[in-house]
C-alpha positions as semicolon CSV with decimal commas, in nm:
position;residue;x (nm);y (nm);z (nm)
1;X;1,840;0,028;3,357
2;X;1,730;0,343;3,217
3;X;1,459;0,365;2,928
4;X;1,435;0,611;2,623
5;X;1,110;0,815;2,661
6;X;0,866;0,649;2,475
7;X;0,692;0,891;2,255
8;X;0,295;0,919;2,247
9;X;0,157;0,632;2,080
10;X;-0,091;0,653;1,739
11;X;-0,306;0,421;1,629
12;X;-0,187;0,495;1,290
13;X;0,075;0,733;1,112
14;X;-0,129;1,058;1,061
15;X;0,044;1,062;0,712
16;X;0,044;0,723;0,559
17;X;-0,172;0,521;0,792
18;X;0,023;0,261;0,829
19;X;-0,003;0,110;1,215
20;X;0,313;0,223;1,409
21;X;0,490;-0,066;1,602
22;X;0,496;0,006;2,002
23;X;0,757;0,203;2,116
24;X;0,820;0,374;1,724
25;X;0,951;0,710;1,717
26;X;0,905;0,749;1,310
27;X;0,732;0,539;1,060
28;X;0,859;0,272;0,895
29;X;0,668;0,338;0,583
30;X;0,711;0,679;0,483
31;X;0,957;0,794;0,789
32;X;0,719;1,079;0,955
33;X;0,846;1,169;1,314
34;X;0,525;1,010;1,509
35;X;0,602;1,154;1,821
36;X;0,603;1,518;1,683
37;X;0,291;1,383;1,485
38;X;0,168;1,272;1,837
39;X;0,237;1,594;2,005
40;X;0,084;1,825;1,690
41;X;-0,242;1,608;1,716
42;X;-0,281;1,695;2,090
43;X;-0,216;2,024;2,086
44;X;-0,441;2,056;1,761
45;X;-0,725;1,877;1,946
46;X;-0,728;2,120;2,239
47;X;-0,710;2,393;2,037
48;X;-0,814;2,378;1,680
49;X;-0,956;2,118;1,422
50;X;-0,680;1,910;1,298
51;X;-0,613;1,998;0,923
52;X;-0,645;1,707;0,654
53;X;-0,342;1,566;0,567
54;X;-0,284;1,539;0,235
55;X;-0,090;1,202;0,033
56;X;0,250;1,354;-0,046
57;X;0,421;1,245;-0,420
58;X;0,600;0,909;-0,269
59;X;0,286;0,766;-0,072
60;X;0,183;0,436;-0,300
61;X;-0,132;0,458;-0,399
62;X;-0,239;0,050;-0,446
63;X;-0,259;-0,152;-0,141
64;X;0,045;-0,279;0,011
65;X;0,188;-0,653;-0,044
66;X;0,206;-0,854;0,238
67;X;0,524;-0,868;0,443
68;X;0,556;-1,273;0,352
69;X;0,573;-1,207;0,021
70;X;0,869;-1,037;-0,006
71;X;1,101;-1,021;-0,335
72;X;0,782;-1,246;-0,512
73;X;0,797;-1,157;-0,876
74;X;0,452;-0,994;-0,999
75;X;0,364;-0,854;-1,333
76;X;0,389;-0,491;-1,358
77;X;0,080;-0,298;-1,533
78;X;0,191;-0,093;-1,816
79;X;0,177;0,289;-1,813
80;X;0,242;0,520;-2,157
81;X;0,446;0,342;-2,431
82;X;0,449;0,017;-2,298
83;X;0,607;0,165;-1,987
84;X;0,563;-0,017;-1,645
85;X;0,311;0,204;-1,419
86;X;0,506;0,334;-1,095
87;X;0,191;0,283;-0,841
88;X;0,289;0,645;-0,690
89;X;0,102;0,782;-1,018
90;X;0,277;1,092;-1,016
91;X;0,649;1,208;-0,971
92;X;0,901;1,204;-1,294
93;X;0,615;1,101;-1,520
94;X;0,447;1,386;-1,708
95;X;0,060;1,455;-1,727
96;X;0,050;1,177;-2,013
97;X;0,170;0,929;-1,814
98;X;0,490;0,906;-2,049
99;X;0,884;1,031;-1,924
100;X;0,997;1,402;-1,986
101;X;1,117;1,462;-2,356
102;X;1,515;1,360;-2,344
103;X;1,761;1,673;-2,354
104;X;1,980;1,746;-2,596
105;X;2,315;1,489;-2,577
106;X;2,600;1,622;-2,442
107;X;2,908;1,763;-2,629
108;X;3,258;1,640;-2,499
109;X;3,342;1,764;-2,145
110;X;3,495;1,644;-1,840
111;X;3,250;1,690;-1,581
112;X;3,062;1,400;-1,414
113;X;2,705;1,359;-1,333
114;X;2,630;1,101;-1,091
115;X;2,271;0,955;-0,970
116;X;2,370;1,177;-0,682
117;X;2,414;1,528;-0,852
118;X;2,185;1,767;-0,977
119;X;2,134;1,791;-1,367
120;X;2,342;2,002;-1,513
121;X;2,287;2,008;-1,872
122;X;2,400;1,707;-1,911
123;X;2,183;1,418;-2,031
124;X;1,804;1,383;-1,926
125;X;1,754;1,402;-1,588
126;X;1,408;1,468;-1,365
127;X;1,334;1,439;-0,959
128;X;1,038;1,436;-0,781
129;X;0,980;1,664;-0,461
130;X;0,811;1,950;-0,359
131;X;0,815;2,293;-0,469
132;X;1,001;2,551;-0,272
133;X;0,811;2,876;-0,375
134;X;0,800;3,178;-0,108
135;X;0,549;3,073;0,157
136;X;0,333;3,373;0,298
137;X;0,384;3,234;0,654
138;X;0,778;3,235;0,645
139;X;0,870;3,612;0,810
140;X;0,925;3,842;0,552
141;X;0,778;3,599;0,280
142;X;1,103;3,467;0,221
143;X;1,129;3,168;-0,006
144;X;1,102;2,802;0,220
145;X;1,023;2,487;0,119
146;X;0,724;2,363;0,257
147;X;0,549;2,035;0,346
148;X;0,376;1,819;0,062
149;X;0,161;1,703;0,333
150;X;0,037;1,944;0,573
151;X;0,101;2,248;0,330
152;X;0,144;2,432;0,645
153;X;0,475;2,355;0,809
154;X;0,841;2,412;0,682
155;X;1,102;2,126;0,589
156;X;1,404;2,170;0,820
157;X;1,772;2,047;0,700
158;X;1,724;1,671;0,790
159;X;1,443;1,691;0,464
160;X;1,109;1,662;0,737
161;X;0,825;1,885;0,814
162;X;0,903;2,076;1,131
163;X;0,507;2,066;1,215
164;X;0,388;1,743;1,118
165;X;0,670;1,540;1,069
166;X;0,637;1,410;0,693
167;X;0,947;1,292;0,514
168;X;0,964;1,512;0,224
169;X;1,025;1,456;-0,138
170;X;1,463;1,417;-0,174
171;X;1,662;1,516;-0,506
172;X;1,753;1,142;-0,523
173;X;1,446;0,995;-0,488
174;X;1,406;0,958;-0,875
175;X;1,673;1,069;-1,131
176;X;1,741;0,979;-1,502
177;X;2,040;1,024;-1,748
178;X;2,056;0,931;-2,074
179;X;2,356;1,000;-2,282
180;X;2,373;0,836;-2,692
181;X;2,390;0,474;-2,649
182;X;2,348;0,481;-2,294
183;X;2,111;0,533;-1,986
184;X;2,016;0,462;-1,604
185;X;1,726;0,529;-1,388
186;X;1,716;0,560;-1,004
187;X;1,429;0,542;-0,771
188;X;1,391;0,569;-0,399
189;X;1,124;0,247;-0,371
190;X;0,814;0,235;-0,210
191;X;0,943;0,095;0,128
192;X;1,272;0,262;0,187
193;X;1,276;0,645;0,320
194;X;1,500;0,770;0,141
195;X;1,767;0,685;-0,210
196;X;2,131;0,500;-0,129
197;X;2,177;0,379;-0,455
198;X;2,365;0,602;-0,707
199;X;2,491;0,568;-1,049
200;X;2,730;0,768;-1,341
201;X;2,707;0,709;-1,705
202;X;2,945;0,807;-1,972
203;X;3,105;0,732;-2,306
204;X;3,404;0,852;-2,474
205;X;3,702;0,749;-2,786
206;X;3,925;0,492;-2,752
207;X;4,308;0,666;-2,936
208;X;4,176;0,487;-3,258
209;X;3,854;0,708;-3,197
210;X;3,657;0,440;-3,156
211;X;3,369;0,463;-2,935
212;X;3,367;0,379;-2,541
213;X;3,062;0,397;-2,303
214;X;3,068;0,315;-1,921
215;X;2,763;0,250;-1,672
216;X;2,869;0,229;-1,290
217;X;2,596;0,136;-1,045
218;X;2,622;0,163;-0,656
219;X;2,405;0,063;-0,372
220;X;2,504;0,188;-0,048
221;X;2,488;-0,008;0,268
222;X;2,169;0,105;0,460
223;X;2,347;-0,086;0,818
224;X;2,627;0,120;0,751
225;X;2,673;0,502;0,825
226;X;2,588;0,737;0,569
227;X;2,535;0,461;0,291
228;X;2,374;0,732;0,047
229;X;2,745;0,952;0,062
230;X;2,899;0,627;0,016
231;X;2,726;0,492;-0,331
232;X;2,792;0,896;-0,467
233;X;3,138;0,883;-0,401
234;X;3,230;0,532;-0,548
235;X;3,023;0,574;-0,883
236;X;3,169;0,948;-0,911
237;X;3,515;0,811;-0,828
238;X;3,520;0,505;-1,032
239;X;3,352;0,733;-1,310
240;X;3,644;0,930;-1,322
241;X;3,884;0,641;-1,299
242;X;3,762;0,502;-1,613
243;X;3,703;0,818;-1,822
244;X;4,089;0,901;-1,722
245;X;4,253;0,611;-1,841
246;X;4,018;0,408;-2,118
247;X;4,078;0,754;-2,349
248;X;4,448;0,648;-2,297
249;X;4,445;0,288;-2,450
250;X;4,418;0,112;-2,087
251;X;4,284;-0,222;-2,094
252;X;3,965;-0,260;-2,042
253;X;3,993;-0,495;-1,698
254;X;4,297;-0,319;-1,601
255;X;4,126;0,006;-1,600
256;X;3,786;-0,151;-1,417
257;X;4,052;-0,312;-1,167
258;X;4,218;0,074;-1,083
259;X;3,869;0,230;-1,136
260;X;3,695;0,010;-0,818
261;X;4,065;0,066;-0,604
262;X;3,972;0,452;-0,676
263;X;3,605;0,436;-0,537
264;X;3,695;0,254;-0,245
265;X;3,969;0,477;-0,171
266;X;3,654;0,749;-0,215
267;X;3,405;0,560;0,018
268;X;3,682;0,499;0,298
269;X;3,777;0,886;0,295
270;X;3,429;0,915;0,416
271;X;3,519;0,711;0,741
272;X;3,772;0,942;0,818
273;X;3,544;1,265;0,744
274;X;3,298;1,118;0,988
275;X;3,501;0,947;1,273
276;X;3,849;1,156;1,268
277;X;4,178;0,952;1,157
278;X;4,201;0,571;1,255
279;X;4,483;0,504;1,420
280;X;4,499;0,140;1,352
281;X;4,310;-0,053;1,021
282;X;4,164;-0,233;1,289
283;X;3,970;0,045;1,476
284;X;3,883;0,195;1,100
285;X;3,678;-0,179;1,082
286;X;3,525;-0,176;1,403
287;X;3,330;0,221;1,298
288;X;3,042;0,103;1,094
289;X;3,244;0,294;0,837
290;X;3,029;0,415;0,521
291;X;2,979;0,151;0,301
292;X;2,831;0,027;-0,056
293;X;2,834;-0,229;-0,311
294;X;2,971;-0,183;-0,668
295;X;2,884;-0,287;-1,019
296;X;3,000;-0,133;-1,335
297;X;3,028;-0,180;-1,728
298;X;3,287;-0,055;-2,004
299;X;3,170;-0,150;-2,361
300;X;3,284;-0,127;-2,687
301;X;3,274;-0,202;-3,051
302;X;3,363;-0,536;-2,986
303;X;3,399;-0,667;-2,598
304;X;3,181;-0,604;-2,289
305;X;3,404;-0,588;-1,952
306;X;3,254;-0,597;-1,615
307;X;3,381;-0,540;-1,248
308;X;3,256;-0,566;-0,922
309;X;3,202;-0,609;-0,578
310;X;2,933;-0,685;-0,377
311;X;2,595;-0,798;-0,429
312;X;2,497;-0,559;-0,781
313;X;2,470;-0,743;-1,069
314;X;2,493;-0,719;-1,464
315;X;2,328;-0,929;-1,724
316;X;2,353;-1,016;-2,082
317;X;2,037;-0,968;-2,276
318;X;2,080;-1,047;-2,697
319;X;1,854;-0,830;-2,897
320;X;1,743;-1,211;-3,048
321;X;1,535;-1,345;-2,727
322;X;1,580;-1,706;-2,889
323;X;1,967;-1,680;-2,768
324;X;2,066;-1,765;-2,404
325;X;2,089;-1,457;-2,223
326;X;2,350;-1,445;-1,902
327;X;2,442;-1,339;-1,568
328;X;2,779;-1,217;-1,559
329;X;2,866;-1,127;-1,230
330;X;2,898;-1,357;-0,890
331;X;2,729;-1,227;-0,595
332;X;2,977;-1,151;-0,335
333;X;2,727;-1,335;-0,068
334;X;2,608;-1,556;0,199
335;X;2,343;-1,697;-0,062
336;X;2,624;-1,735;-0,331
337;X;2,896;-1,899;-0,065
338;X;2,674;-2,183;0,042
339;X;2,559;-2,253;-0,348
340;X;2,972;-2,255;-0,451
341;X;3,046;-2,474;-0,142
342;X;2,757;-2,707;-0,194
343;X;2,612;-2,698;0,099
344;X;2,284;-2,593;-0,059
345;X;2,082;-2,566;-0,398
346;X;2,065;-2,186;-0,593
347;X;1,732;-2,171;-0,494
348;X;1,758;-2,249;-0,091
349;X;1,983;-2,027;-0,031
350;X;1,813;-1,770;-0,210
351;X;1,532;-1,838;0,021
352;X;1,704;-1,774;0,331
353;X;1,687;-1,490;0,557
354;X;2,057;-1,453;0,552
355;X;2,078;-1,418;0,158
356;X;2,114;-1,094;0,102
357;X;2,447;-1,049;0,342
358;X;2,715;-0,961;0,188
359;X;3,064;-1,122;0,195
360;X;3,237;-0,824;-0,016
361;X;3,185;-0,453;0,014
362;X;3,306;-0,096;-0,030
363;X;3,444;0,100;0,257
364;X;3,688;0,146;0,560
365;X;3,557;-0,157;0,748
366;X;3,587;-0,383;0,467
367;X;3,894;-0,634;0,559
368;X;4,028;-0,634;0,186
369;X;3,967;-0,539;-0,095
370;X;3,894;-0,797;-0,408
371;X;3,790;-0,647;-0,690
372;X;3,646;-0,850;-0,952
373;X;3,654;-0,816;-1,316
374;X;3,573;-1,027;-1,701
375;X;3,534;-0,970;-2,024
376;X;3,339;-1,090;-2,278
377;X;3,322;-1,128;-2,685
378;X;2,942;-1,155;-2,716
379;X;2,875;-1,300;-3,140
380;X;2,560;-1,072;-3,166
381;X;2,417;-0,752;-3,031
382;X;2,249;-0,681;-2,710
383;X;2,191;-0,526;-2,412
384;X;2,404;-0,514;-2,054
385;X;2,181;-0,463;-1,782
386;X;2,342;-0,319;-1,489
387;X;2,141;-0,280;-1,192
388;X;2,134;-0,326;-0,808
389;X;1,945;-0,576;-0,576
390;X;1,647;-0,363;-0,584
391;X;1,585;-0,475;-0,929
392;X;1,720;-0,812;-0,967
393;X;1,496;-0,920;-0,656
394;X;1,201;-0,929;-0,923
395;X;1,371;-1,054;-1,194
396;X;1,652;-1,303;-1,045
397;X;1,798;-1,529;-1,302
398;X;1,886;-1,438;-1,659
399;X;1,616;-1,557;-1,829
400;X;1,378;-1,372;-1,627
401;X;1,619;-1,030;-1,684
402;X;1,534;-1,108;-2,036
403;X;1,132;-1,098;-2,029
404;X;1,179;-0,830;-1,818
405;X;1,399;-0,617;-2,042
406;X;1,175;-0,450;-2,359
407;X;1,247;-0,595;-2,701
408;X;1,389;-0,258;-2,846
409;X;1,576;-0,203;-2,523
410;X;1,893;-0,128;-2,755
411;X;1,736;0,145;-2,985
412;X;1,567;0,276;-2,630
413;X;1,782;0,197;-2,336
414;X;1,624;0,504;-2,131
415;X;1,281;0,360;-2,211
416;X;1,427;0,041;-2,130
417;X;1,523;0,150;-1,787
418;X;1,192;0,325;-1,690
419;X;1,051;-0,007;-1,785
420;X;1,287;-0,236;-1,542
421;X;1,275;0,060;-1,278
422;X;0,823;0,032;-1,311
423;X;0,884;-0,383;-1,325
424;X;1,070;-0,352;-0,961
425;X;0,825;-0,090;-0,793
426;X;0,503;-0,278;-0,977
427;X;0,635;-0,596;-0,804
428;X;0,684;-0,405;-0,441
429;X;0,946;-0,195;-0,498
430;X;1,105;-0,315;-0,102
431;X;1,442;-0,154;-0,162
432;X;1,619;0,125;-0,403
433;X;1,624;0,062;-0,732
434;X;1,860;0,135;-0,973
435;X;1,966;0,015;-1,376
436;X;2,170;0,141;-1,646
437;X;2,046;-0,037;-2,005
438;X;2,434;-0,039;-2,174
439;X;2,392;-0,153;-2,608
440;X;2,627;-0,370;-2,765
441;X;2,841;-0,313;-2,954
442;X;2,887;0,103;-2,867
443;X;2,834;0,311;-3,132
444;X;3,005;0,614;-3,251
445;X;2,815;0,923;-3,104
446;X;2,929;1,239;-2,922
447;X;3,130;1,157;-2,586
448;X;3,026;1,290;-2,225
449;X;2,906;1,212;-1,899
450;X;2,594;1,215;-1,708
């Protein structure tokens, strides 16, 4: 049968140096195209010296864990005020080593701001990339992006050099929002080549004007097509959802219940944008539709309500660390089918390749739809963490959440989640990573979104 051309082979990636597996066509560390990087190095060698190539802003800069030690929880080293250190050094942190001064909080307003979006006045939000000043070498000097790692060749549409082959710096790769009461943090990983996770934070009045805040948290599915569409369009959906019927007087799990319909209506429009209408539901689940996991949090003076599906959690942390925190969600997953049947102990399953499969999901190929909501009357205040598997990997059960989560977390949730977002990268940050740090009870501050 007929073969793929198999691209010229390197003994390492000329970017990251990590050893290319036979028969790779990009690397699975930093995703550089190997066989352009192939081609540049032999026509550099017969005709010119080879230029350095220089560590871009998302190469780590410790030594790699090994492969076998996957998901092992590690202590993270502390950066500026008591924040965890994010080994790439650089990025969203500023010269000091501490996060950008917060923005001014937003007045009232209906737009959104997802994980997804660019900042737009609204809460604090910062990215890390590469410039996109004019480049002498474009014609006509017109402004180009060009590469963080070559500094010679320009970044074409799909976000890679067009010389050397470097995966470039993405919007997503690290964003921040922080409203009053409430924030989130996203990060790319160290592993992964690019950001499907995705988030939206807001807060509002309930009619008696009492205050409302809402975290949603999505992590796309990367075996699915365009998983990092997919996590945008359920947080922004289920966003709006929320902030479009909790002003109302909905209740709370009613609301969450009509707020995760509404994303997954989002996510499956994207099946249709990419394949053309399905004739059948059964052809729509046999397109690898876009697809993504959901977890999200309404709070207010005096309950805590949680929905979900999928694999993204929330936790319960009190501000008193002597109280039992708590998990509050139930994986929708092979790990968390075979511990409610029985069949094997919380920690076995967990230990199993097959763990992390999911049994419920967002998206056109998903055979229903089971949304999953509580609420909760918590006798003291607290924290909710809300975060996706790329967190909760390092910190698994409750009471590890807890020591993970920063003893003022709810006088500094956006501190709180640069802290859990350096905890999961200082451990080996495999996956995306992505938490919103909710307070209990929600205090009375000015509403928006971010």
């Amino acid at each position: 049968m007929s073969q793929m051309p198999q691209p010229p082979q390197l003994s390492a990636c000329p970017t990251c140096d990590e050893p290319p597996q036979s028969g790779d066509r990009y690397c699975d560390r930093c995703g550089a195209d190997l066989s352009a990087a192939a081609a540049a190095a032999e026509e550099a060698s017969a005709d010119r010296p080879v230029p350095p190539q220089l560590s871009g802003a998302v190469r780590a800069t410790r030594p790699e864990p090994d492969p076998e030690d996957d998901y092992e929880l590690a202590a993270p080293a502390t950066g500026g005020q008591g924040q965890a250190a994010d080994p790439r050094a650089a990025g969203a942190l500023g010269t000091d080593g501490t996060a950008p001064p917060a923005g001014p909080a937003p007045e009232t307003g209906a737009s959104t701001h997802t994980g997804a979006d660019d900042a737009a006045g609204t809460g604090t939000c910062t990215g890390t990339g590469t410039g996109t000043g004019a480049d002498p070498r474009l014609p006509g000097g017109e402004p180009g992006p060009r590469c963080a790692a070559c500094q010679e060749g320009t970044i074409g549409q799909d976000g890679f050099c067009e010389r050397c082959g470097h995966a470039q710096g993405r919007e997503r790769d690290h964003v921040e929002s922080e409203l009053e009461g409430i924030a989130a943090a996203t990060d790319r990983g160290l592993r992964h080549h690019r950001n499907e996770d995705a988030f939206s934070v807001s807060s509002a009045e309930l009619p008696d004007g009492s205050p409302v805040v809402v975290a949603v948290v999505c992590d796309g599915v990367s075996s699915a097509t365009r998983p990092d569409d997919a996590s945008a369009a359920a947080a922004h959906a289920a966003n709006e959802a929320l902030m479009a019927t909790l002003p109302l007087g909905a209740h709370p799990q009613q609301a969450m219940n009509e707020a995760i319909v509404a994303a997954a209506e989002a996510v499956n429009s994207l099946a249709v944008e990419t394949d053309g209408p399905a004739s059948h539901p059964e052809q729509q689940r046999h397109q690898n539709a876009p697809a993504c996991t959901i977890v999200s949090a309404v709070v207010t003076s005096d309950i805590l309500t949680v929905g979900w599906v999928g694999d993204s959690r929330a936790y319960w942390v009190p501000d008193d660390r002597t109280a039992p925190p708590a998990r509050l969600t139930e994986d929708d997953s092979w790990a968390a089918q075979m511990v409610a049947a029985g069949l094997m102990s919380e920690a076995e399953a967990y230990a199993d390749e097959r763990a992390h499969a999911i049994t419920g999901w967002l998206g056109a190929d998903a055979y229903e739809l089971e949304p999953h909501t509580a609420s909760y009357k918590p006798d003291r205040p607290g924290v909710v963490v809300v975060c996706t598997d790329g967190l909760w990997n390092y910190a698994e059960s409750a009471e590890e959440m807890a020591r993970a989560v920063p003893p003022d977390a709810r006088a500094r949730p956006l501190n709180s989640a640069q802290v859990l977002v350096g905890h999961a990268l200082g451990g080996g940050g495999h996956d995306n990573v992505t938490v919103a740090v909710v307070p209990f009870p929600a205090a009375p501050g000015r509403a928006g979104s971010a």
